[in-house]
N, CA, C and O of each residue as an XYZ file, in Angstrom:
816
protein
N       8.001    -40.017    -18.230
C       8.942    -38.984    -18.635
C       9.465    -38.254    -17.398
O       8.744    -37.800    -16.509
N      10.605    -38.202    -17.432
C      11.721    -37.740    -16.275
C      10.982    -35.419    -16.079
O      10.715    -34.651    -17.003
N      10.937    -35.191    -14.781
C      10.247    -33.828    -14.915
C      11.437    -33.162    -15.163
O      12.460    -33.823    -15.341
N      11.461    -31.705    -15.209
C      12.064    -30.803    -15.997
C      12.872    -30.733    -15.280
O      12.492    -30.617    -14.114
N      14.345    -30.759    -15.508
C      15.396    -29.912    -14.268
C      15.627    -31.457    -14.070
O      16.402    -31.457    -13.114
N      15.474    -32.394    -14.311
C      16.157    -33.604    -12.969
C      16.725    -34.697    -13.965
O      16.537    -35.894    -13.747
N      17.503    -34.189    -15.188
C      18.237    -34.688    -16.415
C      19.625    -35.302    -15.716
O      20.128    -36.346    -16.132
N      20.240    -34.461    -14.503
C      21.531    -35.256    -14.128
C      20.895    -36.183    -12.445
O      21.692    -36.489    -11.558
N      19.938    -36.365    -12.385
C      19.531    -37.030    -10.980
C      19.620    -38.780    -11.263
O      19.636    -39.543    -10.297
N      19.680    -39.361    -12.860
C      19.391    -40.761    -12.902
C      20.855    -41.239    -13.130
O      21.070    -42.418    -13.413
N      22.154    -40.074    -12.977
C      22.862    -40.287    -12.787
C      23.643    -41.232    -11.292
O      23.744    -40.350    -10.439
N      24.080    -42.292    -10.803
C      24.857    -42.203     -9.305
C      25.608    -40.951     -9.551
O      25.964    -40.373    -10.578
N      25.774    -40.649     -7.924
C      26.843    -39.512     -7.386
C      28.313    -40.450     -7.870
O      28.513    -41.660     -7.769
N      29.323    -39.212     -8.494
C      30.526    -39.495     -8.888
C      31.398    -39.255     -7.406
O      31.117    -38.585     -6.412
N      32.542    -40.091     -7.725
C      33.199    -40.442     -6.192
C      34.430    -39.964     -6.876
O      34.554    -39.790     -8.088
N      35.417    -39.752     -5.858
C      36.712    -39.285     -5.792
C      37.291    -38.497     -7.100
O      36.969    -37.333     -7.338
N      38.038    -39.134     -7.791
C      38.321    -38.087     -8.949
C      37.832    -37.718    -10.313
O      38.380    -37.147    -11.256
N      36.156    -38.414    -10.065
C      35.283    -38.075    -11.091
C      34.548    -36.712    -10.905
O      34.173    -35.843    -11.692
N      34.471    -36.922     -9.083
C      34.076    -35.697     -8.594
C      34.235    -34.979     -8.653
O      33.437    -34.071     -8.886
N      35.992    -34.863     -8.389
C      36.839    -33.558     -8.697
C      36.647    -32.549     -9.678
O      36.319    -31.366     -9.594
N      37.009    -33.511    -10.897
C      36.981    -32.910    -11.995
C      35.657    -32.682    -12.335
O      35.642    -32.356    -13.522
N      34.796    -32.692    -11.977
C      33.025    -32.343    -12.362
C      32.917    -31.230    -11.256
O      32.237    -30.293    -11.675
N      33.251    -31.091    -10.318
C      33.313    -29.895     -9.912
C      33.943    -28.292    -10.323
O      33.466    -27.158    -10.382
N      35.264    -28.911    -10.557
C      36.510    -27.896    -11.904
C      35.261    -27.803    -12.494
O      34.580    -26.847    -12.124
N      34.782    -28.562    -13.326
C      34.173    -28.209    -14.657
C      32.713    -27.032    -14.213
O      32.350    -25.998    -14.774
N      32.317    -27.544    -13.342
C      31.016    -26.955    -12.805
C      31.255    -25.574    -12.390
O      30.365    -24.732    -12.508
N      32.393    -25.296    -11.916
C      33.238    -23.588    -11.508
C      33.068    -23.061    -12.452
O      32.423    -22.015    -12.382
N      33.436    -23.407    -13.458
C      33.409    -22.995    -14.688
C      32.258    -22.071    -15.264
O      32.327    -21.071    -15.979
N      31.270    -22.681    -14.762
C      29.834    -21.917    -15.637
C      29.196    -20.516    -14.557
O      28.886    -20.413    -13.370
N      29.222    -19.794    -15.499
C      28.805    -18.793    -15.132
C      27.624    -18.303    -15.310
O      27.087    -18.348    -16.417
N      26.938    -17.666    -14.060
C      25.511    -17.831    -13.655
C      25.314    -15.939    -14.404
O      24.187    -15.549    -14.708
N      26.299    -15.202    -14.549
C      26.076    -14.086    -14.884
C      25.968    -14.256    -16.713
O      25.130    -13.671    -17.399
N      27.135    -15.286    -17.289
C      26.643    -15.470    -18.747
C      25.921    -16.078    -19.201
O      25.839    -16.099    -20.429
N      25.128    -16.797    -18.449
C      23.761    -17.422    -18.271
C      22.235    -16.703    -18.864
O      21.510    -16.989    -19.816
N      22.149    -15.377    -17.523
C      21.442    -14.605    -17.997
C      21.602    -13.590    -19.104
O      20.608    -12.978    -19.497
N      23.052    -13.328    -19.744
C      23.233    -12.827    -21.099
C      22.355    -13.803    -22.096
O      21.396    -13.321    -22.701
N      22.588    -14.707    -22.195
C      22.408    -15.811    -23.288
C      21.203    -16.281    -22.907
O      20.544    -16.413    -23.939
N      20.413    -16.681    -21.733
C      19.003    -16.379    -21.702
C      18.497    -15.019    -22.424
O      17.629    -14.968    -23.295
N      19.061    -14.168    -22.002
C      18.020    -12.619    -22.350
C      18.152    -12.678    -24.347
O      17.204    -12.363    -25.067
N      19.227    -13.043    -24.767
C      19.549    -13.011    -26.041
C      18.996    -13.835    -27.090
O      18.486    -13.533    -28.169
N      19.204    -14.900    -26.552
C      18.138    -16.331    -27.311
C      16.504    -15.813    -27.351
O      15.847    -15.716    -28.388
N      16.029    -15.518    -26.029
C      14.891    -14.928    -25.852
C      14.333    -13.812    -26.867
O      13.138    -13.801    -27.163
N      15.219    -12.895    -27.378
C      15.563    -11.509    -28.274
C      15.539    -12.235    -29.841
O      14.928    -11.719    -30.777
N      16.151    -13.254    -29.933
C      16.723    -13.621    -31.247
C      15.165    -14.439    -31.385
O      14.369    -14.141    -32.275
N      14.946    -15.301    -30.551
C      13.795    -16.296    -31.263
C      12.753    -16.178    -30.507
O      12.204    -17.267    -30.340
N      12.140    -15.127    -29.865
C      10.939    -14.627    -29.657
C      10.322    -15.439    -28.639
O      10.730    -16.576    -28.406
N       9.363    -14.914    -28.025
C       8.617    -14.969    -26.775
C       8.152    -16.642    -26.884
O       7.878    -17.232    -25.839
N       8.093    -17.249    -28.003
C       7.707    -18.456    -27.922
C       8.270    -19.877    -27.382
O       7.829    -20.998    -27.127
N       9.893    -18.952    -27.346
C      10.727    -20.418    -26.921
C      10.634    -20.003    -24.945
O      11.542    -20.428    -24.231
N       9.549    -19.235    -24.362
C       9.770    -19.359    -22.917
C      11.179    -19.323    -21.906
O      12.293    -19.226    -22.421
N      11.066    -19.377    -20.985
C      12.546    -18.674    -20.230
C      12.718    -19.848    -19.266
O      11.706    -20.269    -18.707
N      13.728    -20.333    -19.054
C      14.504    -21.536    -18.237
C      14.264    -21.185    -16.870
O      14.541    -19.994    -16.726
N      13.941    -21.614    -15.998
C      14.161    -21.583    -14.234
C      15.762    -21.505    -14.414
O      16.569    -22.288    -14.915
N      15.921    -19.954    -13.660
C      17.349    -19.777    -12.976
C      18.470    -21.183    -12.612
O      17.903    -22.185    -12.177
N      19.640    -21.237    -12.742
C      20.697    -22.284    -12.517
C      20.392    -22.729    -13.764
O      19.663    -22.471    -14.722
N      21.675    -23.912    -13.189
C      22.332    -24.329    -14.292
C      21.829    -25.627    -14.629
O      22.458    -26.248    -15.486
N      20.569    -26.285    -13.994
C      19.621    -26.937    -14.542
C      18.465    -26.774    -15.231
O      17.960    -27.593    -15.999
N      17.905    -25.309    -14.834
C      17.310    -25.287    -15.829
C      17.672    -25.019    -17.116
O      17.291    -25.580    -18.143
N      18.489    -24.057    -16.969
C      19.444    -24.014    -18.373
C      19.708    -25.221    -19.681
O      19.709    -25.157    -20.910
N      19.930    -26.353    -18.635
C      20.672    -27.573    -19.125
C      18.990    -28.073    -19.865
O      19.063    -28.455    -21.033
N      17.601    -28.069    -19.237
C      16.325    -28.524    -19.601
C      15.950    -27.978    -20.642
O      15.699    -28.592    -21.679
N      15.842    -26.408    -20.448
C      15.470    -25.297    -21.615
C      16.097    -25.719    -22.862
O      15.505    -25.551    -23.929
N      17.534    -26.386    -22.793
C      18.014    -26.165    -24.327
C      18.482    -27.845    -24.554
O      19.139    -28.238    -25.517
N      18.118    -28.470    -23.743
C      18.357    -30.266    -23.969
C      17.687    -30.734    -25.486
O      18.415    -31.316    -26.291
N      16.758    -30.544    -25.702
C      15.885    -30.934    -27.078
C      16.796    -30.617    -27.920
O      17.142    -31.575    -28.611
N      17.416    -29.480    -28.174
C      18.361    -29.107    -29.290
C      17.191    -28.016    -30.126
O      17.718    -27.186    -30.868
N      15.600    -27.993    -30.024
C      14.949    -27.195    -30.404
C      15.109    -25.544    -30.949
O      14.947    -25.012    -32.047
N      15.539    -25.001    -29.496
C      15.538    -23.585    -29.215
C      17.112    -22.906    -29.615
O      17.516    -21.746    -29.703
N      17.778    -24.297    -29.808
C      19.486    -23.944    -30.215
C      19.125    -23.993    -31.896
O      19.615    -23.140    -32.636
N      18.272    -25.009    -32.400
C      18.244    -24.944    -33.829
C      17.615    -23.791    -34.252
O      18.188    -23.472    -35.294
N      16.665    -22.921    -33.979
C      16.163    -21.622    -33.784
C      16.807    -20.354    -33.815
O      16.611    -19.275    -34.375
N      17.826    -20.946    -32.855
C      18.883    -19.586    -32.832
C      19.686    -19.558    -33.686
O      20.058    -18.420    -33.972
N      20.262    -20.598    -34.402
C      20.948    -20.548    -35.436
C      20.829    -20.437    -36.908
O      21.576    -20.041    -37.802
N      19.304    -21.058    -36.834
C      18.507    -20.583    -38.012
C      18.078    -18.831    -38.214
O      17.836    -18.271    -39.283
N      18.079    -18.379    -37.196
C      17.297    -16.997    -37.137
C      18.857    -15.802    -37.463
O      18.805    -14.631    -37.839
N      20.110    -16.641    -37.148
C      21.296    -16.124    -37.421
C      21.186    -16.198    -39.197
O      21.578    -15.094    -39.575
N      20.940    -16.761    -40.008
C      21.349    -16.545    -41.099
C      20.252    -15.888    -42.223
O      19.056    -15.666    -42.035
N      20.915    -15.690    -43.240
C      20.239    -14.818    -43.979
C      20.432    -15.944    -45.164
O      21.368    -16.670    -45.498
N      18.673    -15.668    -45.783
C      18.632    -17.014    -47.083
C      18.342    -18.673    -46.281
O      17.706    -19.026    -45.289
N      19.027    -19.257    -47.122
C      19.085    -20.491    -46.490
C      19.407    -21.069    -45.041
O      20.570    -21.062    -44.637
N      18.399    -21.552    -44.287
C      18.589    -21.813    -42.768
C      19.179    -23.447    -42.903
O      18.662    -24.326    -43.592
N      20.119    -23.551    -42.244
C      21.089    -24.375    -41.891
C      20.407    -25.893    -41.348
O      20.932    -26.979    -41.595
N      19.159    -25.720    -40.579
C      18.442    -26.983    -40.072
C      17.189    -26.656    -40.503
O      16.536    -25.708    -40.068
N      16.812    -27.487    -41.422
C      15.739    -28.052    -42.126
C      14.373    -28.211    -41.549
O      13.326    -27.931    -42.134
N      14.532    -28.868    -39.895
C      13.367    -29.694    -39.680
C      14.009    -29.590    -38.459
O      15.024    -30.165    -38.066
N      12.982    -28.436    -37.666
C      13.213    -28.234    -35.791
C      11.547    -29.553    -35.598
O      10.391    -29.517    -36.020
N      12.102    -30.233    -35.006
C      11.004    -31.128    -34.199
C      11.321    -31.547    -32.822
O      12.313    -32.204    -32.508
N       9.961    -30.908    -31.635
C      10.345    -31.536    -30.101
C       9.989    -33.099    -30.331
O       9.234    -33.702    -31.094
N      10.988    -33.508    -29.196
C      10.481    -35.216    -29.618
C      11.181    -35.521    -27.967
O      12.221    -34.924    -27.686
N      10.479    -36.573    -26.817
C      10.984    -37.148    -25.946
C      12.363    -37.620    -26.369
O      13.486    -37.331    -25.954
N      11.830    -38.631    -27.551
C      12.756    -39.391    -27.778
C      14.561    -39.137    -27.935
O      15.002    -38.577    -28.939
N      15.421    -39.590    -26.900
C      16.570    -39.362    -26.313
C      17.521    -39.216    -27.909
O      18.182    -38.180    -27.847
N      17.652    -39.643    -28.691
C      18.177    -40.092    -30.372
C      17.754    -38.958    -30.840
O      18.735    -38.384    -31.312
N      16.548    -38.144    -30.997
C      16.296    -37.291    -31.646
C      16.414    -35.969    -31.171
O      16.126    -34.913    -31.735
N      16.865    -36.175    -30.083
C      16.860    -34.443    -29.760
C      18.546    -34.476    -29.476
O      18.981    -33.390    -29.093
N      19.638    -35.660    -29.619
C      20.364    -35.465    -30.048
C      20.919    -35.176    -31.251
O      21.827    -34.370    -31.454
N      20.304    -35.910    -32.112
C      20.240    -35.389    -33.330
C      20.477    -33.649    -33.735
O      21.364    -33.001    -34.290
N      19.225    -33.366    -33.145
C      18.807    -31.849    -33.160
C      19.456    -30.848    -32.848
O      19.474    -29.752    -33.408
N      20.217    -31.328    -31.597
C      21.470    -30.615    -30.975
C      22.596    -30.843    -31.841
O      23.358    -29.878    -31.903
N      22.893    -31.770    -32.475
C      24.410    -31.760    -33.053
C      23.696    -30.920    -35.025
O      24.456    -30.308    -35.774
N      22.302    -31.159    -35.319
C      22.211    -30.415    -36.262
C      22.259    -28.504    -35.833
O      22.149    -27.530    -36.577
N      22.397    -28.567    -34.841
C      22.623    -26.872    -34.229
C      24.237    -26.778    -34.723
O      24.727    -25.912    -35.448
N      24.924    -27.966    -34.089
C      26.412    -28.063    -33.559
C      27.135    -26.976    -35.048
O      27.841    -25.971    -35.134
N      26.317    -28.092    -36.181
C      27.154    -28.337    -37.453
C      26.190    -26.663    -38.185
O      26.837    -25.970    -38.970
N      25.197    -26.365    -37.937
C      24.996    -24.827    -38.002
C      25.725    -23.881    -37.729
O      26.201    -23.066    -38.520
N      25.873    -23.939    -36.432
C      27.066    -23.355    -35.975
C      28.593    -23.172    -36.594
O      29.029    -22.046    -36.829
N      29.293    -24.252    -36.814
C      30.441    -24.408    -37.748
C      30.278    -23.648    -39.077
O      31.178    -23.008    -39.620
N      29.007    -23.799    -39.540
C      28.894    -23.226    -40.784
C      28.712    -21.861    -40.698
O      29.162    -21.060    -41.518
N      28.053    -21.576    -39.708
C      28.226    -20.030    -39.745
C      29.760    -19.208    -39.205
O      29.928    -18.004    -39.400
N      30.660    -19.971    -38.604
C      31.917    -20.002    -38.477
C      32.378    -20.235    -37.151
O      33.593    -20.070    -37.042
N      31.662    -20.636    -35.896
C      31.982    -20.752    -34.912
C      33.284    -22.199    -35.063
O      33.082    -23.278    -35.620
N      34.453    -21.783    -34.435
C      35.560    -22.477    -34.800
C      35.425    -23.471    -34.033
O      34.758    -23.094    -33.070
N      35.872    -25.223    -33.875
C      35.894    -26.287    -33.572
C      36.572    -26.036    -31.873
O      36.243    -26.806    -30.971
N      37.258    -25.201    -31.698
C      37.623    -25.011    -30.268
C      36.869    -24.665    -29.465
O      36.950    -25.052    -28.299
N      35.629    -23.567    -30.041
C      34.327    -22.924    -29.415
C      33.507    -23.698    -29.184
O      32.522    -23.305    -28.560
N      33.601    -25.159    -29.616
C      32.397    -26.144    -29.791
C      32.174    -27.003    -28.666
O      33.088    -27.604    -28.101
N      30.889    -27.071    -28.313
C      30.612    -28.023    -27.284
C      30.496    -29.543    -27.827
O      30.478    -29.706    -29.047
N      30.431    -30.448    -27.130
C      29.822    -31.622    -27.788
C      28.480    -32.294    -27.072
O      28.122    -32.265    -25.895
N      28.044    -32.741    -27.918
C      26.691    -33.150    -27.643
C      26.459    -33.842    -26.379
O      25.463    -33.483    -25.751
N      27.077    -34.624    -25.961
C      26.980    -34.875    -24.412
C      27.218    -33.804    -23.396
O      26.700    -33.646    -22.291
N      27.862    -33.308    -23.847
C      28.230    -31.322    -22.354
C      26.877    -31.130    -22.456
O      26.394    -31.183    -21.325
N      25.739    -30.859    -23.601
C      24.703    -30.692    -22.913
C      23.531    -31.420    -22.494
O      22.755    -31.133    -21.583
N      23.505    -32.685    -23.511
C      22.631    -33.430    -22.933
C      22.510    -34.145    -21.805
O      21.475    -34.428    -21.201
N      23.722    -34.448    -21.529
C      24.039    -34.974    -19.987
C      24.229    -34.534    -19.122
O      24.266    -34.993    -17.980
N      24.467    -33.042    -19.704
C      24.930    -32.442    -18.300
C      26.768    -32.075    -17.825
O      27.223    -31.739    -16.732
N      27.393    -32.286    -18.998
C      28.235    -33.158    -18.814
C      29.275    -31.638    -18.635
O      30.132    -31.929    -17.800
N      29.489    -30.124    -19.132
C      29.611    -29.493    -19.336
C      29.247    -28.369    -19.837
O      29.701    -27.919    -20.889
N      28.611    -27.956    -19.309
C      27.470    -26.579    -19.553
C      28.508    -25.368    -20.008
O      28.403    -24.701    -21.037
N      29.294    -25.273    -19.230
C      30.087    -24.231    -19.556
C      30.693    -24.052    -20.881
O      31.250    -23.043    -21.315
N      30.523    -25.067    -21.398
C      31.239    -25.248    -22.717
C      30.392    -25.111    -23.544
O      30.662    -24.728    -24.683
N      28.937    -25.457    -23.061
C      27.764    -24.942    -24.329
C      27.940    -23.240    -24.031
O      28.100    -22.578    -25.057
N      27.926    -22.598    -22.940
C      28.088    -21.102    -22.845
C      28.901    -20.910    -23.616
O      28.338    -20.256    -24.494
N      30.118    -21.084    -23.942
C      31.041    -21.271    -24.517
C      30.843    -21.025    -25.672
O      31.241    -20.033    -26.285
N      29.942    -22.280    -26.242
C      29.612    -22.131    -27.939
C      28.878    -20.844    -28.084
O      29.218    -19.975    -28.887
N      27.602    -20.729    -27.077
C      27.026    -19.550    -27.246
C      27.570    -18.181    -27.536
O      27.108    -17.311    -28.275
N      28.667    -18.180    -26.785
C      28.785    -16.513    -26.787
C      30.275    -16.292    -27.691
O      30.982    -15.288    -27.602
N      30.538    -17.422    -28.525
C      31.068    -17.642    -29.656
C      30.105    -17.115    -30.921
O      30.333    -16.309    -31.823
N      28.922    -17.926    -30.591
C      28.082    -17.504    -31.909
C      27.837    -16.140    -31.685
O      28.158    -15.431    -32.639
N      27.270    -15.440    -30.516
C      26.769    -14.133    -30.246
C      27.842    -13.456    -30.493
O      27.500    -12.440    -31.099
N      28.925    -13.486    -30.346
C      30.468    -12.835    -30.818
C      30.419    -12.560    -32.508
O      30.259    -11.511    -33.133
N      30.623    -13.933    -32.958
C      30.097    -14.044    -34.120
C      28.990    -12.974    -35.313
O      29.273    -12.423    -36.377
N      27.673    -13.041    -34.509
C      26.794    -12.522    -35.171
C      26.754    -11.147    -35.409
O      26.129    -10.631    -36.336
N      27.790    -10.221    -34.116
C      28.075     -9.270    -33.611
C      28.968     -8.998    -34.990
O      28.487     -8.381    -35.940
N      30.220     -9.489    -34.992
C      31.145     -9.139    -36.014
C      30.922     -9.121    -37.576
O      31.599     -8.551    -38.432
N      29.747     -9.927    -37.725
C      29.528    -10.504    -39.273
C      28.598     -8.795    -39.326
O      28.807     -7.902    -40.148
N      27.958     -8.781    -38.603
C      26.847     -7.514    -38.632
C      26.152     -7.503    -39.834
O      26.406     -6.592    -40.621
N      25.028     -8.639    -40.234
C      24.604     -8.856    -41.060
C      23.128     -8.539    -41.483
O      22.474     -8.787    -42.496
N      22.721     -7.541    -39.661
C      21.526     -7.445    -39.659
C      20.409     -8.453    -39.105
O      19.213     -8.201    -38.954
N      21.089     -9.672    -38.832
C      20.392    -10.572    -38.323
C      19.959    -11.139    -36.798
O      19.036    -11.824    -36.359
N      21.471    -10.283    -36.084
C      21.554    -10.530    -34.618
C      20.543     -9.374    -33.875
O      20.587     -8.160    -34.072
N      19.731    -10.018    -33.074
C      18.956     -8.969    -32.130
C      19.205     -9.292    -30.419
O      19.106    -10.384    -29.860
N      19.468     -8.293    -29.962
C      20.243     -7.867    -28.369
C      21.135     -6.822    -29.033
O      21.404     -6.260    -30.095
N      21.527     -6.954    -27.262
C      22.336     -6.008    -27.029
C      24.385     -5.543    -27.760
O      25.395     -5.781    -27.097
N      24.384     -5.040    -28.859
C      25.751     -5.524    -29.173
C      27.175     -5.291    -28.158
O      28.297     -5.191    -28.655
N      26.891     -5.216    -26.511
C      27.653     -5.062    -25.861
C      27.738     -6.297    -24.835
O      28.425     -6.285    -23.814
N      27.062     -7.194    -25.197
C      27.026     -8.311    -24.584
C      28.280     -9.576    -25.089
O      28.847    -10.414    -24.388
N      28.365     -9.385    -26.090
C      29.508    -10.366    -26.559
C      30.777     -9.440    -27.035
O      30.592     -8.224    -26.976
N      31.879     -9.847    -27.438
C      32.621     -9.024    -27.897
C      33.116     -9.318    -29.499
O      33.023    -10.413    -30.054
N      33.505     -8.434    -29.932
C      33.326     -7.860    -31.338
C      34.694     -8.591    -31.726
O      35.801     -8.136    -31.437
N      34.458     -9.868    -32.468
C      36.041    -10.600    -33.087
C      36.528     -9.721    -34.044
O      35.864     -8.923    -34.706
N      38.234     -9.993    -34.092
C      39.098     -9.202    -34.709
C      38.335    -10.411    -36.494
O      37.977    -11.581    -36.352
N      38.311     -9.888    -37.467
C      38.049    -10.644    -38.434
C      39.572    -10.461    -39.406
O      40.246     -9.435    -39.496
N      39.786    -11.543    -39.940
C      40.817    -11.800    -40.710
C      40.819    -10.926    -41.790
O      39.897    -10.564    -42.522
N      41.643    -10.729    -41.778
C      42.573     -9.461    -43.008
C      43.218    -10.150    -43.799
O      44.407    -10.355    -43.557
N      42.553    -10.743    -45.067
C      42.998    -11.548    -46.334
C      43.129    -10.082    -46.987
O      42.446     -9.059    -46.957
N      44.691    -10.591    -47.769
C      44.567     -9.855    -48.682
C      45.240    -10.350    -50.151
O      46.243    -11.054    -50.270
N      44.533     -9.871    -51.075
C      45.381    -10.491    -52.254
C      46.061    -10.206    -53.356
O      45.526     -9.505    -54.216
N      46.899    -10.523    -53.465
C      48.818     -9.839    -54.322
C      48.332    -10.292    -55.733
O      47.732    -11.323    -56.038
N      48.796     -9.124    -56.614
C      48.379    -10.118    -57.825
C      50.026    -11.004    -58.153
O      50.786    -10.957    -57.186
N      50.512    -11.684    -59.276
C      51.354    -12.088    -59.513
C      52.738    -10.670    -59.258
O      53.603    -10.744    -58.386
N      52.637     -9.805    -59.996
C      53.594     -8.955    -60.136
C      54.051     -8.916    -58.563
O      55.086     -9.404    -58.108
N      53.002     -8.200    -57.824
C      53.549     -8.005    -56.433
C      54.129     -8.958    -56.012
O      55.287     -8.899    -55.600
N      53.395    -10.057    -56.038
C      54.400    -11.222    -54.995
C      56.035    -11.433    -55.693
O      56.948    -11.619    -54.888
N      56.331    -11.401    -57.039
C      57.742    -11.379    -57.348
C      58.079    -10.138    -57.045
O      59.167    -10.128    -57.621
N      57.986     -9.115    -56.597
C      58.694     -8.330    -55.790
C      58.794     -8.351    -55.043
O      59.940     -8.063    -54.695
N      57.913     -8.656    -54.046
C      58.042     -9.189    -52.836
C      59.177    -10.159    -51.850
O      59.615    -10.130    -50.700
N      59.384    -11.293    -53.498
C      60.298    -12.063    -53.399
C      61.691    -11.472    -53.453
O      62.408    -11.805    -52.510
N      62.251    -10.631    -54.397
C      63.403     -9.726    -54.630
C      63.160     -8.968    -53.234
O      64.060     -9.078    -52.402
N      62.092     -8.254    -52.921
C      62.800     -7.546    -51.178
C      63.558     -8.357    -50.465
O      64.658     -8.166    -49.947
N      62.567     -9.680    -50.494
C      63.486    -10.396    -49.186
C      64.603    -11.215    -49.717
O      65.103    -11.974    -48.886
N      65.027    -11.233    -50.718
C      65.940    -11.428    -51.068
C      67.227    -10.957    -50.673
O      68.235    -11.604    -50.390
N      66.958     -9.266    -50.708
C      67.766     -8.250    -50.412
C      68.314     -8.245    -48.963
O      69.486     -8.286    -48.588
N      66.984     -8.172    -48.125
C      66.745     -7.687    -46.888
C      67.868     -9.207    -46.033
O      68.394     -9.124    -44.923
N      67.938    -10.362    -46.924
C      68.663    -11.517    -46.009
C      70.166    -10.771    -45.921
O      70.860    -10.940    -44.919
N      70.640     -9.894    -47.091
C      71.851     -9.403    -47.009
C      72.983    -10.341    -47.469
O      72.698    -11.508    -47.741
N      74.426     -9.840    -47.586
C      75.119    -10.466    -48.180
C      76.225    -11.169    -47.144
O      76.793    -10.339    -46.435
N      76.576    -12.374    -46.962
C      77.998    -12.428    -46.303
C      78.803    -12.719    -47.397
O      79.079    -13.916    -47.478
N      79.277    -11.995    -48.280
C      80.442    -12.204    -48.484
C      81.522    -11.773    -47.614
O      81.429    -11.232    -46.512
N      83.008    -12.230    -48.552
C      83.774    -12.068    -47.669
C      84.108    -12.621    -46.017
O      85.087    -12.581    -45.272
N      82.800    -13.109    -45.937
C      82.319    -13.239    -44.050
C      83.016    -14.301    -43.697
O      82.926    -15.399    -44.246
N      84.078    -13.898    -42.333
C      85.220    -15.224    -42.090
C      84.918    -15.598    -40.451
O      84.101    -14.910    -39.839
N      85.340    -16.275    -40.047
C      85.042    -16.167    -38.432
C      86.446    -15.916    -37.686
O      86.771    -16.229    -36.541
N      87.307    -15.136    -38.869
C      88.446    -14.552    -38.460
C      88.133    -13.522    -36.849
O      87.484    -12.562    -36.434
N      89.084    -14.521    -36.437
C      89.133    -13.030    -34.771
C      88.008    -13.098    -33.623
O      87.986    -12.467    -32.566
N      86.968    -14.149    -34.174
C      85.828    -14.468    -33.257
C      86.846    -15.089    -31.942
O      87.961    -15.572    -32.139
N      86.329    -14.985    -30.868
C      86.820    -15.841    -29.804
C      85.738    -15.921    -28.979
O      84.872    -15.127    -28.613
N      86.033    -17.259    -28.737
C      84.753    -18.186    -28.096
C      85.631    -18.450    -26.307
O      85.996    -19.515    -25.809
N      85.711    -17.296    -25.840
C      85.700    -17.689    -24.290
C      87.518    -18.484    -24.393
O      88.257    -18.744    -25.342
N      87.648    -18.653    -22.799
C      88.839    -19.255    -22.921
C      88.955    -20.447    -23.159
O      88.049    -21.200    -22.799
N      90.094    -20.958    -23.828
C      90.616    -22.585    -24.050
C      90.720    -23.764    -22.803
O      91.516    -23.729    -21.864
N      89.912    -24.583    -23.010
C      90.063    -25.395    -22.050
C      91.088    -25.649    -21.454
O      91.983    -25.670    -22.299
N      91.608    -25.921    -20.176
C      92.804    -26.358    -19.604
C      92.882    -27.768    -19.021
O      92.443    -28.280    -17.992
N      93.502    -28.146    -19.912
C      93.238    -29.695    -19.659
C      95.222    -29.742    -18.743
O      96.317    -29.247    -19.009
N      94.600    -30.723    -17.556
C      95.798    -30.699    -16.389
C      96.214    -31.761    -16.533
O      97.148    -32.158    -15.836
């Protein structure tokens, strides 16, 4: 079994414009929302899930199983928990599994398909920033729903605008319809008498 932290080492080094762009991507992650989402996960699912070695490998080790992500998302809801069956397992198949049963937790609790990482960004390594990403989507999330379930700090994520449904009964909406009816206004009469469009071509 490969030791902790050395998940992108059985990789070869990427050359020219694989590099590039794995570097872009690697700018990306932030070592300050790191320790938000360490300190928070830690808060939400208790002293038992242990704390990652600093960077962005340990990060990538701490939450590779998909374990400590199914945890956090379970501990987000109220009633019925979303993943059934948290199990650590070496085995490479099952802790993907585990991670994409977080993924689809997540969705359900409403984190939107744009917020979403995919299962290779973290198991491979492939984009970390984009699991931060999901994270502080959900912590946004848990913040706004305020359901009693989120524990940290509520100044750590920010507070989503939540949708303003509202609903017309029949009557209103046919009035509604007659305003704008009104409001398009009338052209009668309306001629394009006297308009002038610039001068007449001069053909020589």
């Amino acid at each position: 079994m490969a030791a902790k932290g050395v998940g992108m080492a059985n990789k070869g080094p990427a050359f020219g414009m694989s590099r590039q762009v794995q570097d872009k991507i690697d700018s990306k992650y932030d070592a300050e929302l790191e320790q938000i989402l360490v300190e928070w996960i830690c808060r939400q699912c208790g002293s038992g899930v242990g704390r990652p070695e600093a960077g962005k490998l340990g990060f990538q080790a701490w939450l590779k199983d998909g374990c400590i992500l199914s945890e956090l998302i379970n501990s987000l809801f109220v009633g019925d928990k979303p993943v059934k069956k948290i199990q650590s397992s070496g085995m490479a198949f099952k802790q993907m599994e585990q991670i994409s049963q977080f993924l689809n937790g997540a969705e359900k609790y409403g984190v939107t398909k744009t917020d979403m990482f995919q299962t290779v960004d973290l198991w491979e390594g492939k984009d970390l920033a984009a699991v931060q990403r999901t994270l502080s989507a959900l912590g946004s999330l848990a913040i706004t729903k305020d359901e009693g379930t989120y524990n940290g700090d509520p100044n750590w994520f920010f507070k989503k605008a939540m949708e303003n449904k509202r609903d017309f009964s029949d009557e209103q909406m046919k009035a509604g319809k007659s305003v704008i009816g009104l409001q398009m206004g009338s052209n009668k009469g309306a001629s394009q008498e006297g308009m002038s469009y610039g001068r007449a071509r001069q053909i020589l």
